[in-house]
C-alpha positions as CSV (number, residue, x, y, z in Angstrom):
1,X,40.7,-20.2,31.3
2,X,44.7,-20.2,31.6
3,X,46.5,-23.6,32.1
4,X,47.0,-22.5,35.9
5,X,43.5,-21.7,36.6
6,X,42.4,-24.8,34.9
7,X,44.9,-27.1,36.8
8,X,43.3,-25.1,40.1
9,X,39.9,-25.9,39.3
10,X,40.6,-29.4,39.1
11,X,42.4,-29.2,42.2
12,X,39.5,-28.1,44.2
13,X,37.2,-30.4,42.8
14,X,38.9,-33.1,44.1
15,X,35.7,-34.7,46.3
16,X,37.4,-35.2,49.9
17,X,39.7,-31.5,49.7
18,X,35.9,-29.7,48.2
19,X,34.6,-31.6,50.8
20,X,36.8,-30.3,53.8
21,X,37.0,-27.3,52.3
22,X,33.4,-26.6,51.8
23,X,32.9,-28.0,56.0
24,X,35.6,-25.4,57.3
25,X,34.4,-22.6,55.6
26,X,31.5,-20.4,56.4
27,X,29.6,-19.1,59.6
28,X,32.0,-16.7,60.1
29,X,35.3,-19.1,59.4
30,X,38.1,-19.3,56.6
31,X,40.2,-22.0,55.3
32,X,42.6,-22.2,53.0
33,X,45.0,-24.5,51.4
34,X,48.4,-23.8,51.9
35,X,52.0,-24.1,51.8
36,X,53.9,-26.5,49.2
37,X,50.5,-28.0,47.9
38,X,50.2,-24.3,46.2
39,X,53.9,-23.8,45.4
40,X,53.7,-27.6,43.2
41,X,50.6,-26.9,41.7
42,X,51.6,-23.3,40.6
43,X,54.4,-25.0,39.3
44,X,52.7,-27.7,37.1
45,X,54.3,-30.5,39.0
46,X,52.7,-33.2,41.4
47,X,50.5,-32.0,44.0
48,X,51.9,-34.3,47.0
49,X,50.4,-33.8,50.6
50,X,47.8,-30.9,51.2
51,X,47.6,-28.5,54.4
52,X,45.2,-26.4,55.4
53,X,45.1,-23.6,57.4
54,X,42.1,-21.8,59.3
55,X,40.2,-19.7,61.4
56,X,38.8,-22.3,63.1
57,X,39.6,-23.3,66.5
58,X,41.0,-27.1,66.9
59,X,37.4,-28.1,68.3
60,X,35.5,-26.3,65.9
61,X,37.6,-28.1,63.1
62,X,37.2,-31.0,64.7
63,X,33.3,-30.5,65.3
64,X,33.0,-29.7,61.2
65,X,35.2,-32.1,60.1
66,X,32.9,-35.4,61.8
67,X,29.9,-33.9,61.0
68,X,30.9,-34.0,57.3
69,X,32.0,-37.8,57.5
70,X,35.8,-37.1,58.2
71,X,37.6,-38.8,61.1
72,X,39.5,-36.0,63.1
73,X,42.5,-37.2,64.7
74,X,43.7,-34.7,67.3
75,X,47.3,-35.5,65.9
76,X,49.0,-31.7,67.2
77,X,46.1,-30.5,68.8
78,X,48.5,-28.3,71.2
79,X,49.7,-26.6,68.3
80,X,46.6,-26.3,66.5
81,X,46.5,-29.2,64.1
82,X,43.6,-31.6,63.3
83,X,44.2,-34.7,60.8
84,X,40.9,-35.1,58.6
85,X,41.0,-38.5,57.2
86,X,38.2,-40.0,54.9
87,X,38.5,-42.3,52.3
88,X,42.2,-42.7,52.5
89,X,42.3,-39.1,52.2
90,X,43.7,-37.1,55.0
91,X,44.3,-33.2,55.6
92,X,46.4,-31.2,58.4
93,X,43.9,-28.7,59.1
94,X,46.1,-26.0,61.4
95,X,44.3,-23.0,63.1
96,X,46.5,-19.9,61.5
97,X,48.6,-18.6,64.4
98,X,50.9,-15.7,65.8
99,X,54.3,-16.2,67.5
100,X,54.6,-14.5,70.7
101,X,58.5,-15.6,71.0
102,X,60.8,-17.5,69.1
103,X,63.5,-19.3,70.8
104,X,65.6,-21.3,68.2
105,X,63.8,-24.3,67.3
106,X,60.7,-23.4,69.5
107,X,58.7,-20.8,69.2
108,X,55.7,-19.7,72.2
109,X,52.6,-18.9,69.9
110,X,49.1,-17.9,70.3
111,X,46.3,-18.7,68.1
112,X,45.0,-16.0,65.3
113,X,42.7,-15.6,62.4
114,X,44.9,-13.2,60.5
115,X,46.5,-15.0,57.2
116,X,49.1,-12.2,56.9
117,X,50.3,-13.3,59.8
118,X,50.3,-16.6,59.7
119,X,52.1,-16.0,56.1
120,X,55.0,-14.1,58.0
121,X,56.5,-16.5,60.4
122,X,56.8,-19.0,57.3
123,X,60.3,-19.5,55.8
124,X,60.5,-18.7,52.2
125,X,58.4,-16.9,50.2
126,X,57.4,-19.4,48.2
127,X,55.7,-21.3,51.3
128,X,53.9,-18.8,52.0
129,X,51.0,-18.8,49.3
130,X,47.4,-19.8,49.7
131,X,44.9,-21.0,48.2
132,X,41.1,-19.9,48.8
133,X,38.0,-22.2,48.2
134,X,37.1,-19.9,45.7
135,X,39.8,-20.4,43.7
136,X,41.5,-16.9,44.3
137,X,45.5,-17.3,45.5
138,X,46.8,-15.3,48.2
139,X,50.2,-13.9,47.6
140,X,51.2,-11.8,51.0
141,X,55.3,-11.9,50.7
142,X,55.6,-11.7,47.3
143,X,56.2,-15.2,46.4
144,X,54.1,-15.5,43.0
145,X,57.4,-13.1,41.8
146,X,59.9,-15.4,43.2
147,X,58.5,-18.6,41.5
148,X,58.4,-17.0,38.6
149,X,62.2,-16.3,38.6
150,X,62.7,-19.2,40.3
151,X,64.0,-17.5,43.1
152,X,64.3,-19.0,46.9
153,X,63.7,-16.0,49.0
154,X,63.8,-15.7,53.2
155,X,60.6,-14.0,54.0
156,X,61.9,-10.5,55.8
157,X,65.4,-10.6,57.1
158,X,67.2,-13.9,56.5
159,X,69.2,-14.0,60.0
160,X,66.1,-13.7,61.9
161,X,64.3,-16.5,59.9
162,X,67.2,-19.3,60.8
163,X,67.4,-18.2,64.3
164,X,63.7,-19.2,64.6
165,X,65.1,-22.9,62.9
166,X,68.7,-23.5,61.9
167,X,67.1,-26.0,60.0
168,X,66.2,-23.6,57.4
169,X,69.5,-23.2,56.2
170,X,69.4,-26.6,54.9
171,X,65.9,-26.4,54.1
172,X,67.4,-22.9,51.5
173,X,69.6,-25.4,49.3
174,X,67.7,-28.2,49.2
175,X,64.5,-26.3,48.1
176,X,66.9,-24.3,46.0
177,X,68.6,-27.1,44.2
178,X,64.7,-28.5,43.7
179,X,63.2,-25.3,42.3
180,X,66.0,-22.6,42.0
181,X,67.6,-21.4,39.0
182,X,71.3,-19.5,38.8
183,X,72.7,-18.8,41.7
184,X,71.1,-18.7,45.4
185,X,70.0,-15.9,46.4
186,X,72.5,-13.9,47.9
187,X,71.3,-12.1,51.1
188,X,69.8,-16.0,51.8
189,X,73.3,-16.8,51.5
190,X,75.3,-14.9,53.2
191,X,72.5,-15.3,56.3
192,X,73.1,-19.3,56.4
193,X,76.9,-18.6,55.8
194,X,76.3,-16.4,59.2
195,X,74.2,-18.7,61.3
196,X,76.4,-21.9,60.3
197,X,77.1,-22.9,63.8
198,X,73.4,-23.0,64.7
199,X,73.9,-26.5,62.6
200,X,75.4,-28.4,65.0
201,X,72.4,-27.7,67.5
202,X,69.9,-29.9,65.3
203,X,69.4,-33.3,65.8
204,X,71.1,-35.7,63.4
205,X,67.9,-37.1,62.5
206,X,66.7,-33.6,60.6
207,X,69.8,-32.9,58.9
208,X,69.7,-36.8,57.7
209,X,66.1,-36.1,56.2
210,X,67.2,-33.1,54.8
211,X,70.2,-34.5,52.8
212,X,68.8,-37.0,51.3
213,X,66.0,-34.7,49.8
214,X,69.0,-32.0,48.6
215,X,71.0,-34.9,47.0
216,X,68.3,-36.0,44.8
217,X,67.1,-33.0,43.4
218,X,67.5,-31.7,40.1
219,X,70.4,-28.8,41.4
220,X,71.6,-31.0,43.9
221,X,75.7,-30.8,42.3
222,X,75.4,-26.9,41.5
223,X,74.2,-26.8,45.0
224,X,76.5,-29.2,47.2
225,X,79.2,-27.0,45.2
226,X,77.9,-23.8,46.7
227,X,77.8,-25.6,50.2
228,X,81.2,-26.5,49.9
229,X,82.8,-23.7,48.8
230,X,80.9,-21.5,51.7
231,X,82.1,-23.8,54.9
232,X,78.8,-25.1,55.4
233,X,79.3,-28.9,54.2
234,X,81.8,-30.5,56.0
235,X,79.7,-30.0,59.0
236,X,76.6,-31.8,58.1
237,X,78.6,-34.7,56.3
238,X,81.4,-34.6,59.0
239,X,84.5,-35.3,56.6
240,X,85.7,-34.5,53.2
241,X,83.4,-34.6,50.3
242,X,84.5,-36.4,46.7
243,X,82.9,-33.3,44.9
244,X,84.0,-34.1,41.5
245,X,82.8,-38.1,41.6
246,X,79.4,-36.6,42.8
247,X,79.4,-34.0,40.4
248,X,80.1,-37.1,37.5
249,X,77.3,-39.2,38.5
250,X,74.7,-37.0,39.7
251,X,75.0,-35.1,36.2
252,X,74.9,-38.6,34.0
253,X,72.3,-39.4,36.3
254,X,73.7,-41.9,38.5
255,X,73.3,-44.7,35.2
256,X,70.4,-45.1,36.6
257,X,71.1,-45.5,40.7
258,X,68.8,-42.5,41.7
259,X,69.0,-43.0,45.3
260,X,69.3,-41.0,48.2
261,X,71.9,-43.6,50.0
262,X,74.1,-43.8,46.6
263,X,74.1,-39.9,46.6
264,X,75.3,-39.9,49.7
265,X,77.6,-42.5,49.3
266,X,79.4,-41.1,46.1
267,X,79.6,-37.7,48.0
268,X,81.4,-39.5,51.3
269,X,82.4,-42.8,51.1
270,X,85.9,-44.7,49.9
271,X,86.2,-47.6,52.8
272,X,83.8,-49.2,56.0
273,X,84.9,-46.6,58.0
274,X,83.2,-43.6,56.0
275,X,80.2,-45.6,56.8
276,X,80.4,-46.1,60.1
277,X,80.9,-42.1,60.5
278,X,77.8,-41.6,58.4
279,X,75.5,-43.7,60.3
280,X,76.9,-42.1,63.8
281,X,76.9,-38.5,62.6
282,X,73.3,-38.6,60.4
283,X,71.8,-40.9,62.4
284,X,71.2,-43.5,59.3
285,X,68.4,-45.8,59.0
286,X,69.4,-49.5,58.9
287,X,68.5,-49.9,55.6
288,X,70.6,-46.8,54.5
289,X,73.6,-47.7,56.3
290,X,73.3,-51.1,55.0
291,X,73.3,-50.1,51.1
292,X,75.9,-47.7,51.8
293,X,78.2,-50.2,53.8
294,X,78.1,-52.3,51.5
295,X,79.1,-49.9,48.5
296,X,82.0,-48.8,50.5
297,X,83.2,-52.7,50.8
298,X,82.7,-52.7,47.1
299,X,84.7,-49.8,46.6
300,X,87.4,-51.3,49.1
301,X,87.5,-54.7,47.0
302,X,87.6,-53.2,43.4
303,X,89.8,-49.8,43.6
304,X,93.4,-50.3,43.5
305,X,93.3,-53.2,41.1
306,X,96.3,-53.8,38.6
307,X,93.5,-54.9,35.7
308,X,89.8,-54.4,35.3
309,X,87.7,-56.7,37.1
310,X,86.0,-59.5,35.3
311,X,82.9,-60.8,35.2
312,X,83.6,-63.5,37.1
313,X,85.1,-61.5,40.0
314,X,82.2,-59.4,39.9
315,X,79.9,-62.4,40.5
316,X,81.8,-63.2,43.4
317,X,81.6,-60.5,45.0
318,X,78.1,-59.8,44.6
319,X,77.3,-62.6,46.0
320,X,78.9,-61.6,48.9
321,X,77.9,-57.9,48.9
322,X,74.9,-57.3,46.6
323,X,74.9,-57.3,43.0
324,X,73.3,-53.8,43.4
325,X,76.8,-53.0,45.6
326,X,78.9,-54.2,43.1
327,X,77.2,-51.9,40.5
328,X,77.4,-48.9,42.9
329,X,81.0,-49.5,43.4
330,X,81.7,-49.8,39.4
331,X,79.7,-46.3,38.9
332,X,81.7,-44.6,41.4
333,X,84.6,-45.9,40.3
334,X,84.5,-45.0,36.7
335,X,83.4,-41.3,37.7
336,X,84.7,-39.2,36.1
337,X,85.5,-41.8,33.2
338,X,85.2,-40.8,29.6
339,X,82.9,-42.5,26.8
340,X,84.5,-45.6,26.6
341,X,85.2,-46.2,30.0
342,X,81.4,-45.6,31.0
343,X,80.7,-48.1,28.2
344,X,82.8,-50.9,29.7
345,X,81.0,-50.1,33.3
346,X,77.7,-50.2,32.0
347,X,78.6,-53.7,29.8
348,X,80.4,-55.2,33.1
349,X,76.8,-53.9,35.0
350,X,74.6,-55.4,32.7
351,X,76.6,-59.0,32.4
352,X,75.8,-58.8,36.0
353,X,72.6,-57.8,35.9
354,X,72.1,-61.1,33.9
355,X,73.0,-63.4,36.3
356,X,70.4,-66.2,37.5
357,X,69.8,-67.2,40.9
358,X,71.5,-70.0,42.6
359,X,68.6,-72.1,43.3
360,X,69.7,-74.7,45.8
361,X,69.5,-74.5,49.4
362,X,70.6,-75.9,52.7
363,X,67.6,-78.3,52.8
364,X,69.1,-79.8,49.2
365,X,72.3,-80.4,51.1
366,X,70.7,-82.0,54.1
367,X,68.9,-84.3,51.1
368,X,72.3,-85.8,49.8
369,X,73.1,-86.7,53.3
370,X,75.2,-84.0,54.6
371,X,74.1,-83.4,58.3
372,X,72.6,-80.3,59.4
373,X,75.5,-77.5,60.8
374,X,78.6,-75.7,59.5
375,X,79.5,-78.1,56.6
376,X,76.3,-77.4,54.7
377,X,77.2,-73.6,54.6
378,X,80.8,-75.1,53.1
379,X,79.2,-77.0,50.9
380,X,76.9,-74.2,49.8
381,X,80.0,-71.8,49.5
382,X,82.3,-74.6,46.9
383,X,79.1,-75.3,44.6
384,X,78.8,-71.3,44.5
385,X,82.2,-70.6,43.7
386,X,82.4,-73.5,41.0
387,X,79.0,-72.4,40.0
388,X,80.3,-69.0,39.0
389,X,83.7,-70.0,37.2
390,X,81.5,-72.3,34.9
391,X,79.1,-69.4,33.7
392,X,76.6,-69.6,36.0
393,X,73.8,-72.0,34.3
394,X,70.8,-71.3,35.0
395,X,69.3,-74.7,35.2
396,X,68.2,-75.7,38.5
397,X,69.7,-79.7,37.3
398,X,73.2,-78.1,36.2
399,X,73.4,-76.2,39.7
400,X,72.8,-79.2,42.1
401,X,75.4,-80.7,39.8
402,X,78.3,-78.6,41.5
403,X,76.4,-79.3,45.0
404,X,76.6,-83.0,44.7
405,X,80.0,-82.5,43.4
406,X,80.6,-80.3,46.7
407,X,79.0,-83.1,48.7
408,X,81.5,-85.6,47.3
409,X,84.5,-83.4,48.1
410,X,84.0,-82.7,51.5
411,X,86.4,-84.4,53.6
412,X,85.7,-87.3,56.7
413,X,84.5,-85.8,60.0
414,X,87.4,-85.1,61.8
C-alpha cells in the first residue's frame, strides 16, 4: 500500500465520516467526499473541514443521517445542503446538482445525481476531485495531473468560470500562491486580467476574507507581484502597495508576526489614514482594524527619526499603542534592512518583549487618598513614565514607589 492509499484509509476510518458515509450510501444512493478535503489529503497536508456530496435528496439525507445518531441541521436546505453533526463532528452533505443558469454570483440550479456534472460547474480542477467510500478517487477534469504539477487550472474556459463568480479571480492567486509552483497559469491569467472589473461588484466582506488567506500563504509575495504587475491589486487594496517592504518581511517570515492583519498592513499602511481606507474599503473586522491602526501610529511615531529609537522610547510608546504595535512598526521599518540592521530590530524587540507589567492600579491610587476622577489617571500616567526611565522594576514594592511619589507631586485642587 502507497503512502496516499494508506493516508486514505485512515481517512475513511475516521468513526463519525465511515459513519455518515456508510448511512448515505446504498439503496440505490452515492456519496462521496469532496472538494478541498481530497485536494489536502492528496497532498499530505491537514485535512481541515469535510463535504460531502450525494445522490440523495435533502430529506432523504436528512432521514439517514438521524437514523444513524447524527443531528441534521437543515443549514442550506434550499440549495441542497444538510449539516450532520455528532460528537462535535459535523459534515455539509450537498445533493450533487446541475446549473440551469448562471448569472454572476447566482446561479438557478436543479438538483442531479450525476458527479460529472456536479464536477463541472466547480472552479478549478483541483476542486473538483472525489472521494468514494470505497476508497477509489474520482478524477473527472483532470485534476490529479494538475496537483501533480502543482498547477491551478480553471475547469473549461476560464472567462466563463469568473463570470459565474468574480470571486474566483481572487480565489486563482490565493489558491495559487498556497499550492502553485512557477508561474500562474497563463490562460487563468489572462481570463482574471479580462474580467478585472467584475471585482468591484463583490462585497467588501469576500474580497476581505479572501486577502487575508492570499497574504499568508506560502506564494503570497511571488503572487501579490503578479497581481500588481497585471492591474488587478490596486483595486482590491484601493491604494498603492509597498511591494518591496512586503516582499522583505513575508520572505524572512515576518520575524515571527505571521498574521493576516500585519500582512496587510506591511502591504498598505504608512499613517492612520491608510487604515481608515482599509477598514472602509475591506470591510475590516474590529479587531483587524485595531492591530492595524495601531501599527500605522507606530509607524507614524518612529519613521522620520534623526537617531534609532531607544529602549526607553519604545516602552513609551507601547504603552500607549501595544508592545506588539511597536514591534510591527520596527519590522516594517527595517524592511528591507541588511544583517545588522535586522539584528538591532530584533535586539530592540526582544528588550521589549522583556518588559514586566505595571502592576498598580486606580484602586491603589484611591488607597493613598487620591479621590476617585481625572487625577488618578494623572497619577497613573507620572508613575508610568518615571517607572519606564528607571528600567522598569519589576517589583510590585518598587512600582507603587513611583505612585506614591506621583501622589506626593500632584498639585492642590484648584
Amino acid at each position: 500500500m502507497s503512502a496516499s492509499q494508506a493516508r486514505i484509509a485512515d481517512f475513511l476510518a475516521r468513526p463519525a465520516l465511515a459513519s455518515a458515509l456508510d448511512a448515505l450510501n446504498g439503496e440505490g444512493e452515492e456519496t462521496r467526499v469532496v472538494g478541498g478535503a481530497v485536494r489536502d489529503l492528496l497532498l499530505g497536508e491537514p485535512v481541515g473541514d469535510v463535504d460531502l456530496a450525494t445522490t440523495a435528496l435533502p430529506q432523504e439525507t436528512i432521514r439517514r443521517g438521524k437514523a444513524a445518531g447524527f443531528k441534521a441541521v437543515p443549514t442550506g436546505i434550499e440549495h441542497g445542503t444538510v449539516t450532520l453533526v455528532r460528537e462535535g463532528t459535523g459534515f455539509e452533505v450537498t445533493t450533487l446538482r446541475e446549473d440551469v443558469e448562471t448569472h454572476g454570483r447566482r446561479a438557478t440550479v436543479k438538483f442531479g445525481r450525476d458527479f460529472v456534472a456536479d464536477a463541472l460547474r466547480r472552479d478549478f480542477t483541483v476542486n473538483a476531485l472525489s472521494l468514494g467510500r470505497d476508497g477509489t478517487i474520482h478524477d473527472h477534469c483532470g485534476g490529479l495531473a494538475d496537483l501533480a504539477e502543482r498547477r491551478i487550472r480553471f475547469i473549461g474556459d476560464a472567462g466563463t468560470r469568473i463570470r459565474e463568480d468574480y470571486l474566483r479571480i481572487l480565489r486563482f492567486f490565493r489558491f495559487h500562491a498556497r499550492f502553485g509552483l512557477g508561474a500562474p497559469d497563463g490562460e487563468g491569467l489572462t481570463a482574471c486580467i479580462a474580467g478585472r472589473a467584475g471585482l468591484g461588484d463583490l462585497s467588501r466582506e469576500r474580497v476581505r476574507a479572501e486577502l487575508m488567506k492570499l497574504l499568508i500563504a506560502p506564494g503570497a509575495v511571488a503572487v501579490i507581484e503578479t497581481m500588481a504587475a497585471s492591474g488587478l491589486l490596486m483595486p482590491v487594496i484601493g491604494g498603492v502597495p509597498y511591494l518591496s517592504r512586503f516582499a522583505a518581511v513575508a520572505s524572512d517570515g515576518d520575524a515571527g508576526l505571521v498574521y493576516p492583519a500585519f500582512r496587510l498592513a506591511a502591504l498598505t499602511v504608512s499613517v492612520r489614514e491608510d487604515a481608515l481606507r482599509l477598514r472602509e474599503g475591506l470591510r475590516l473586522s474590529n479587531e483587524e482594524f485595531d492591530r492595524i491602526e495601531r501599527i500605522a501610529g507606530a509607524l507614524e511615531l518612529l519613521a522620520g527619526r534623526a537617531s534609532p529609537p531607544n529602549i526607553a522610547l519604545l516602552r513609551h510608546l507601547a504603552h500607549r499603542i501595544g508592545d506588539d504595535a511597536v514591534a510591527a512598526g520596527l519590522v516594517l521599518l527595517a524592511a528591507p534592512a541588511d544583517e545588522a540592521g535586522a539584528r538591532r530590530t530584533q535586539d530592540l524587540i526582544a528588550a521589549l518583549g522583556r518588559t514586566p507589567p505595571f502592576l498598580p492600579s486606580g484602586r491603589d491610587v484611591i488607597a493613598l487618598g487620591v479621590p476617585a476622577g481625572p487625577r488618578v489617571g494623572l497619577v497613573l500616567d507620572a508613575a508610568r513614565r518615571d517607572w519606564i526611565e528607571a528600567a522598569v522594576p519589576a517589583d510590585r514594592a518598587a512600582q507603587m514607589a513611583f505612585v506614591a511619589r506621583a501622589v506626593a507631586a500632584l498639585p492642590g485642587e484648584p
